[in-house]
C-alpha positions in Angstrom: 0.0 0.0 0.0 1.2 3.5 -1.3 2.1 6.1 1.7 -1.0 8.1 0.1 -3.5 5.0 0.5 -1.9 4.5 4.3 -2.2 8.0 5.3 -5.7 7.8 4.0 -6.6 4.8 5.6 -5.3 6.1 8.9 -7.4 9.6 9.0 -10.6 7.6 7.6 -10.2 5.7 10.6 -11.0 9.0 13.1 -13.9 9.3 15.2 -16.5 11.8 12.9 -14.7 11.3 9.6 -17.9 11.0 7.1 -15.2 11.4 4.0 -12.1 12.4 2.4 -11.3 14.0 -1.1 -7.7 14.5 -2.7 -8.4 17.1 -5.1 -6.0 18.2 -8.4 -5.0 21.9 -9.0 -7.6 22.0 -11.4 -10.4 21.7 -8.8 -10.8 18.0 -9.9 -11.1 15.3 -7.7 -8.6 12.2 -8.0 -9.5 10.1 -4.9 -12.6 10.1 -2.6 -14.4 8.2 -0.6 -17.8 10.2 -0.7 -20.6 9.3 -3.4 -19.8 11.1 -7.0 -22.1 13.9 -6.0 -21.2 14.9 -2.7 -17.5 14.6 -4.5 -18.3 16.5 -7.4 -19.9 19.4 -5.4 -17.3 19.1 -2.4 -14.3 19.4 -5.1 -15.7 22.3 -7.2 -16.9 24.5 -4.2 -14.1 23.7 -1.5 -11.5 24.5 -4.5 -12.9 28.1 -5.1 -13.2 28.7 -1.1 -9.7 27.6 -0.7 -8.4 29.8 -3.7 -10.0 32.7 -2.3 -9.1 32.2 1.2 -5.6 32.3 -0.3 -5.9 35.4 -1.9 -7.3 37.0 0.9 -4.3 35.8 2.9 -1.7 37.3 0.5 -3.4 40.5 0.2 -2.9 40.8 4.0 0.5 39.4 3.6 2.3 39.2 0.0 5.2 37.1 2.4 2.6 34.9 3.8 0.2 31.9 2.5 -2.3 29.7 3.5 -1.3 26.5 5.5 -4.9 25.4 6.8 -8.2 26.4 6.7 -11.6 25.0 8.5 -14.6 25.5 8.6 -17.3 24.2 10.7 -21.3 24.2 10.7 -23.9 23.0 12.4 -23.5 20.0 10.5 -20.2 18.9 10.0 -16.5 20.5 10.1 -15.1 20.4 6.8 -10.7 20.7 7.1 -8.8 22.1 4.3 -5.2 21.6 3.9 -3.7 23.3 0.6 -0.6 22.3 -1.0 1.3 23.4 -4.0 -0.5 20.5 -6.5 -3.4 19.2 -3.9 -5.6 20.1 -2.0 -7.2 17.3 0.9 -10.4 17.8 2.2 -11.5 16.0 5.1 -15.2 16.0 6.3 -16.2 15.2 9.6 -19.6 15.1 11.8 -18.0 17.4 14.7 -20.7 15.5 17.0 -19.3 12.0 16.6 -15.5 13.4 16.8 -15.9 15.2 20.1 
């Protein structure tokens, strides 16, 4: 098993983890463990929030960038974690993980 699929498999594992999505550059997703649609929409969305987020975090800071991001609803906590040519998402129930 790849260090990907193993680091995977270990943070599917947490208490409250309803999925995970390794998403491209492009916004598109290349591994998930959520239906098509909740991928698809997940993906597309998260991509743009993390994008911005960035931007907003360089136009405070042109030396600075964004490392992590979360956000958390009533219904779930959704963690962003950017990199130069990926972006995970990881989407938990914050009930279950508490």
């Amino acid at each position: 098993m790849s260090e990907v699929e193993e680091t995977l498999k270990r943070i599917s594992s947490h208490k409250g983890v309803v999925g995970i999505v390794v998403v491209n550059k492009e916004g598109i997703a290349i591994r998930s463990t959520l239906d098509q649609a909740s991928t698809v929409m997940y993906s597309s969305l998260i991509s743009q929030l993390a994008a911005k987020a960035r931007s907003v975090v360089r136009e405070l800071d042109p030396q600075n960038d964004l490392s992590f991001l979360r956000v958390r609803s009533k219904k779930h906590e959704i963690m962003i974690a950017p990199d130069k040519d990926y972006l995970l998402i990881v989407v938990q129930n914050p009930a279950e993980s508490a």
